[in-house]
C-alpha positions as CSV (number, residue, x, y, z in Angstrom):
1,X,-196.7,30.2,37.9
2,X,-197.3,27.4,35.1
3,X,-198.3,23.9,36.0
4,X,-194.0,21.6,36.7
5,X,-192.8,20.7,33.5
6,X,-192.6,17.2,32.8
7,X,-189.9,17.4,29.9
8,X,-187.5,20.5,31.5
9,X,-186.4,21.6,34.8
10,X,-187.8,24.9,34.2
11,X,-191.1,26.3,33.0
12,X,-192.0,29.8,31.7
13,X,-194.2,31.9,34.5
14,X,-197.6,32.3,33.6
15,X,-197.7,35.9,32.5
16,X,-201.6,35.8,32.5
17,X,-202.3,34.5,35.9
18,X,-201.3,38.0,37.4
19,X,-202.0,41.2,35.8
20,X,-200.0,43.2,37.9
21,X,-196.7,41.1,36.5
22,X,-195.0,43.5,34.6
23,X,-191.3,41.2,34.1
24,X,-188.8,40.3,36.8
25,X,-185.2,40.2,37.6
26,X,-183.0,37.3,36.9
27,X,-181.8,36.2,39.9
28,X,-178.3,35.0,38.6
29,X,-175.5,37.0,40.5
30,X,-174.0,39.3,38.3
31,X,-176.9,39.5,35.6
32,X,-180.0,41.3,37.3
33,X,-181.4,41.7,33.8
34,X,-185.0,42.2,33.7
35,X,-187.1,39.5,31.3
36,X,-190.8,40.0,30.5
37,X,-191.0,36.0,30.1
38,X,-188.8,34.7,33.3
39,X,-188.5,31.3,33.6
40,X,-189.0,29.3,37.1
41,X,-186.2,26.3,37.8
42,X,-187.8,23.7,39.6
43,X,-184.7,22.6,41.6
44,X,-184.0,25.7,43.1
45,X,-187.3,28.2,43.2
46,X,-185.4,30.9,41.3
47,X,-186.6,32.9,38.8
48,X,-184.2,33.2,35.8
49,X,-183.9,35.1,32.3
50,X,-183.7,33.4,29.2
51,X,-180.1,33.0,28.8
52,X,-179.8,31.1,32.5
53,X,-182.8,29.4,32.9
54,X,-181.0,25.6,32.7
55,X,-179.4,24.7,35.7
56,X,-175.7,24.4,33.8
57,X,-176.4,27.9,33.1
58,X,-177.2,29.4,36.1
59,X,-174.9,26.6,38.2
60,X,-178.1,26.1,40.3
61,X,-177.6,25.1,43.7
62,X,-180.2,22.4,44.2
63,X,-179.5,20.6,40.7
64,X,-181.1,17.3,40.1
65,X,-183.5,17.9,42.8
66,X,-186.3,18.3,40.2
67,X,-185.3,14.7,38.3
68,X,-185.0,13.3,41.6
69,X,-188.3,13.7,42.3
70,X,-189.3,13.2,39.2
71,X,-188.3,10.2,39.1
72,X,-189.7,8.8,42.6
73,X,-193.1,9.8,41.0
74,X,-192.4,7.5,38.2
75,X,-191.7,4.9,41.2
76,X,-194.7,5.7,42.8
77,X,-197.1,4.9,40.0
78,X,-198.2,1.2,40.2
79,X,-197.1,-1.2,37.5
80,X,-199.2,-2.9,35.0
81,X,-198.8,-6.4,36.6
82,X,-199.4,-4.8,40.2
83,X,-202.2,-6.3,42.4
84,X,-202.1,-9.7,40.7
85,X,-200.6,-13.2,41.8
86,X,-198.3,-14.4,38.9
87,X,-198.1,-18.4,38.8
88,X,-195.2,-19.6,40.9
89,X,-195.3,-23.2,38.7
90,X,-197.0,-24.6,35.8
91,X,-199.8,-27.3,36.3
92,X,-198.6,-30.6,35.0
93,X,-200.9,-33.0,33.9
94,X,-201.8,-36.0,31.6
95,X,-203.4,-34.9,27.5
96,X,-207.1,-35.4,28.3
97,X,-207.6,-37.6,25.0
98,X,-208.5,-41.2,25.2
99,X,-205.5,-43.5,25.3
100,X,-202.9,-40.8,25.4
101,X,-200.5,-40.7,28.0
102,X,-198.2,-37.5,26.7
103,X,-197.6,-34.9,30.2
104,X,-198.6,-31.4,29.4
105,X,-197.9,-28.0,31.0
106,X,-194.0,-28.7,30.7
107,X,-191.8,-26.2,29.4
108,X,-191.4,-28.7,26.0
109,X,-194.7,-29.7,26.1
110,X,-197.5,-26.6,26.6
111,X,-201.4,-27.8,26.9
112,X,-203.6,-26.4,24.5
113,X,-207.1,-25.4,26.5
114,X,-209.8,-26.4,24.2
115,X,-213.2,-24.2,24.9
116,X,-215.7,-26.8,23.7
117,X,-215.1,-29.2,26.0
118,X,-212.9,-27.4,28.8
119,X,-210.6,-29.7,28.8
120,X,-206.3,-29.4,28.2
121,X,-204.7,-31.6,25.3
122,X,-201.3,-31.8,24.1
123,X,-200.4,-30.5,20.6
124,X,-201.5,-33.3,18.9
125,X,-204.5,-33.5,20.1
126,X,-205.6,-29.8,19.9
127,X,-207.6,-29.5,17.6
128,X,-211.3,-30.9,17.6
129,X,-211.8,-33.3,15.3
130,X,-208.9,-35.3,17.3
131,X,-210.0,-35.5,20.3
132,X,-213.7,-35.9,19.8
133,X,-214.8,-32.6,21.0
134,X,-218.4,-33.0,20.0
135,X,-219.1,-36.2,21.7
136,X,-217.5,-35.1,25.0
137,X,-219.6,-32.9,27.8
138,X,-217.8,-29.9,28.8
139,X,-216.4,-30.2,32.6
140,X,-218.7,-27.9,34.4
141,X,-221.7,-28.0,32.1
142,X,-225.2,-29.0,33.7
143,X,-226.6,-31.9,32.5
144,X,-230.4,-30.1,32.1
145,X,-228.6,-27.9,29.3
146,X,-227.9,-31.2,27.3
147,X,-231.2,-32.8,28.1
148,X,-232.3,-29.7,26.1
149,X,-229.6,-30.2,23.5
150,X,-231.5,-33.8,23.2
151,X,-234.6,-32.4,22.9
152,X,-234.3,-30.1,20.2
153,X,-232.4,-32.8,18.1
154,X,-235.3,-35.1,18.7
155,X,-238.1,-32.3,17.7
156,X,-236.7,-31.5,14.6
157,X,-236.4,-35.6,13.8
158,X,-240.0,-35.3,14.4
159,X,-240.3,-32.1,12.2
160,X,-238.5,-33.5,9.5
161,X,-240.7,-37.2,9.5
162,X,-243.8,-34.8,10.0
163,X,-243.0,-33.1,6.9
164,X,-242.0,-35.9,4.8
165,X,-245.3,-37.3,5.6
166,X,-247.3,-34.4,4.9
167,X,-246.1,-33.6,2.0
168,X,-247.0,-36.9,0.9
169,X,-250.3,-36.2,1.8
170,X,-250.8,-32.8,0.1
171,X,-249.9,-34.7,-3.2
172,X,-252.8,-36.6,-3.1
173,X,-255.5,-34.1,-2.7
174,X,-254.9,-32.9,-5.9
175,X,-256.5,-34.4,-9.0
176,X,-254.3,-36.8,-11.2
177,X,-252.8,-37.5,-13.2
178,X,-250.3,-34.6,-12.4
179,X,-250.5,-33.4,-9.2
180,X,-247.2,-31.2,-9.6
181,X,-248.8,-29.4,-13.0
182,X,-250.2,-25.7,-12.8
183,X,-253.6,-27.2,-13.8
184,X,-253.5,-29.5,-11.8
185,X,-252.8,-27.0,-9.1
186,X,-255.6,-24.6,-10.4
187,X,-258.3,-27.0,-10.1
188,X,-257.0,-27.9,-6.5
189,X,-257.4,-24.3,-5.5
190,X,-260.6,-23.6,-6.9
191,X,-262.4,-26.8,-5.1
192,X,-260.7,-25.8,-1.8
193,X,-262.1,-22.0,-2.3
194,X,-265.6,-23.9,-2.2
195,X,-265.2,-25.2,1.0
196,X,-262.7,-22.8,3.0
197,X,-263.5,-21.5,5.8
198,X,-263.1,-17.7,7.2
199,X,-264.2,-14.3,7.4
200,X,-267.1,-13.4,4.8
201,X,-266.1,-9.8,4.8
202,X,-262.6,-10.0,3.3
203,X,-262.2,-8.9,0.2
204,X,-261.7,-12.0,-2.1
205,X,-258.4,-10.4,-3.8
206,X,-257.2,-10.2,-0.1
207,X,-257.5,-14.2,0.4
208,X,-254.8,-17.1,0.5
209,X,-256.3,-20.1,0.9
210,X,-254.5,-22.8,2.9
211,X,-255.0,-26.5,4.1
212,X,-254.3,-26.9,7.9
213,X,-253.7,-29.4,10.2
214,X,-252.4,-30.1,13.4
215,X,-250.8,-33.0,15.1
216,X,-253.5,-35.4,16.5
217,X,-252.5,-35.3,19.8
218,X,-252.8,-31.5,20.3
219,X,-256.3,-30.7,19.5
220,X,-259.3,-31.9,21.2
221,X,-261.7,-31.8,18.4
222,X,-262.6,-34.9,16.6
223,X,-261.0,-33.4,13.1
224,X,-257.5,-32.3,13.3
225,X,-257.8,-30.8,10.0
226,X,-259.6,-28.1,8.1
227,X,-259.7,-25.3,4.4
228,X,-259.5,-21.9,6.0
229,X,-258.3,-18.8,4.4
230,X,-256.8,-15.7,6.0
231,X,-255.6,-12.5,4.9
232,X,-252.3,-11.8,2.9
233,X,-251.6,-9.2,5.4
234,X,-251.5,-11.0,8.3
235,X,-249.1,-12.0,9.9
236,X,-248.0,-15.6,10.5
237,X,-248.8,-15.2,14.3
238,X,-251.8,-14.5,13.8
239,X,-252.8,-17.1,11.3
240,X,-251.5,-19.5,14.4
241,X,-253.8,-17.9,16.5
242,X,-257.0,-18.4,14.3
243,X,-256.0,-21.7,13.4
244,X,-255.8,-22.6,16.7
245,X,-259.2,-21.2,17.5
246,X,-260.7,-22.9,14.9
247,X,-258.9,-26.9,15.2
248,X,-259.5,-26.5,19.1
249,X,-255.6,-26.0,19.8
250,X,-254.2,-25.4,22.6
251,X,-252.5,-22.2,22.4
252,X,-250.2,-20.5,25.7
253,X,-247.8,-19.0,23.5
254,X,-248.3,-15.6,25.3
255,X,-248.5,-17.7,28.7
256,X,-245.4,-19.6,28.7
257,X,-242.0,-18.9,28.5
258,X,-241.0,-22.9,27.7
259,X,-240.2,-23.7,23.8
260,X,-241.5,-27.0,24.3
261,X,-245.0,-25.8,25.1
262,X,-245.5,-23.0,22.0
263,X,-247.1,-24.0,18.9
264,X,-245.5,-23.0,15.2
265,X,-246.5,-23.2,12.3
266,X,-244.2,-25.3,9.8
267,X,-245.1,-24.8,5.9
268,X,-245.2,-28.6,4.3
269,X,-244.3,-26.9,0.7
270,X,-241.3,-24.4,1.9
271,X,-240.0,-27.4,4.1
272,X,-239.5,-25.1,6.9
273,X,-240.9,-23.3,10.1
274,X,-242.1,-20.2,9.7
275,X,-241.2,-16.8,11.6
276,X,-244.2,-15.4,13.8
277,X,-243.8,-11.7,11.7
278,X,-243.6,-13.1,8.5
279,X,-246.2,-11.5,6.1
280,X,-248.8,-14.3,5.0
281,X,-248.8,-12.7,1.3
282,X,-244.9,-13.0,1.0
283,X,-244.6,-17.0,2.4
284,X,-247.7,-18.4,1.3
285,X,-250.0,-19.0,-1.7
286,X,-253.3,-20.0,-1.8
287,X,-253.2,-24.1,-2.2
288,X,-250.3,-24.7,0.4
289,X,-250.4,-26.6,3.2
290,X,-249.4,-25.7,7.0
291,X,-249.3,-27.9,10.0
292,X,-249.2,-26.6,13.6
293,X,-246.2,-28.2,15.5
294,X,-245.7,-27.7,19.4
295,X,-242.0,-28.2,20.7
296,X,-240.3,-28.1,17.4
297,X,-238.3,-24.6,18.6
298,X,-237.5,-21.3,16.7
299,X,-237.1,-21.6,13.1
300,X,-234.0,-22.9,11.6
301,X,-232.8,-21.7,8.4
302,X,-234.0,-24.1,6.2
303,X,-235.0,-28.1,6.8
304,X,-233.8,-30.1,4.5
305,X,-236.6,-33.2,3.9
């Protein structure tokens, strides 16, 4: 017999779950008639033809029995809402900006839950900008997360007055009266290929010649500067690694987890810091100058100087 029906009282027998089932009798008094695809009522176990198979039309005995407990079954299934504590009154409280004294979590007046700073304002003062959301510390936030916050801000103020300066600085290596002009920029390049630094065995078409420096404080040699050339397809990682090697740098990038502690390399020309997996040949060119920075964080998208 076939699964109950959920839309009908009665449901057609399963023919194929007995291969010996050959048809049977309605059971409707006065009709006997013999059906190949009897029907089964639900309310009353009987087994009916096609013509009687509703319980109208065989006046079955037990009617309603089979919405009855259909029903209780849709009583029995646990509501969306069930299991959870609805609010039996709404939290009234004062708008969380400075100076204003407007009661929220009425039924006039909702609070508005802002998610930068955690805190409930009226409608007035929702948005940010009006209640000085980025000035405010979020209620629950630890304190270490802004020291970082602070930190950052102050490394790139750093970054940015280390840049400035340097790129000061590479101006005046070159020869004047045009630092800036391609010549002047050609002749620069050839007297640092003189006195570069690196391995003999690279292939001189495979070369980019760079100035490098570090900050004074993170190198224990008695220059903090140096000519070196690397190969254009390195990596920027490992140029860090080499140039630290070579300027007597301190390097525990592979050691410590801590951003303040890892070096990076920041590129005085490009005005920014440069990825770890960029390709030397794709961000540099022979004459540029890089500094190694420790503390100064990921790179952002770009620095403006």
């Amino acid at each position: 017999m076939a699964a109950e029906s959920q839309d009908t009282s009665y449901v057609e027998m399963d023919k194929g779950g007995d291969a010996t089932l050959i048809g049977k009798h309605c059971q409707l008094e006065y009709c006997n008639q013999l059906d190949f695809l009897p029907f089964f009522c639900q309310s009353c176990k009987k087994t009916f033809c096609l013509d009687h198979r509703s319980e109208t039309a065989h006046k079955c005995a037990n009617a309603g029995a089979w919405a009855e407990r259909r029903r209780q079954a849709q009583l029995a299934k646990s509501s969306a809402g069930e299991g959870k504590r609805m609010r039996e009154f709404v939290s009234q409280k004062p708008c969380a900006a400075d100076s204003c004294k407007t009661t929220i979590g009425t039924s006039l007046v909702p609070g508005v839950h802002c998610s930068g700073c955690n805190r409930d304002y009226c409608l007035k003062h929702r948005l940010k900008e009006e209640h000085d959301c980025k000035n405010k510390i979020p209620i629950g936030a630890r304190p270490a997360q802004f020291d970082v916050a602070e930190q950052t801000r102050s490394a790139f103020a750093r970054l940015k007055a280390w840049g400035a300066a340097k790129k000061q600085s590479a101006g005046r290596v070159l020869p004047k009266p045009k630092p800036s002009s391609a010549a002047a920029r050609l002749v620069a390049v050839n007297n640092l290929k003189k006195v570069a630094k690196g391995d003999a065995k690279l292939p001189p078409e495979k070369r980019v010649y760079l100035y490098v420096e570090a900050e004074v404080e993170t190198t224990t040699a008695k220059s903090y500067k140096g000519e070196f050339y690397y190969s254009k397809d390195w990596v920027v990682g490992r140029v860090l690694d080499a140039a630290a090697r070579s300027l007597q740098v301190e390097n525990v990038n592979n050691q410590s987890p801590d951003e303040r502690d890892k070096l990076r390399v920041f590129h005085v020309e490009g005005g920014r810091v440069l990825e770890f997996n960029e390709k030397v040949g794709s961000s540099l060119v022979s004459g540029n100058t890089i500094v190694l920075l420790r503390g100064v964080g990921p790179p952002p998208d770009l620095i403006e100087l």
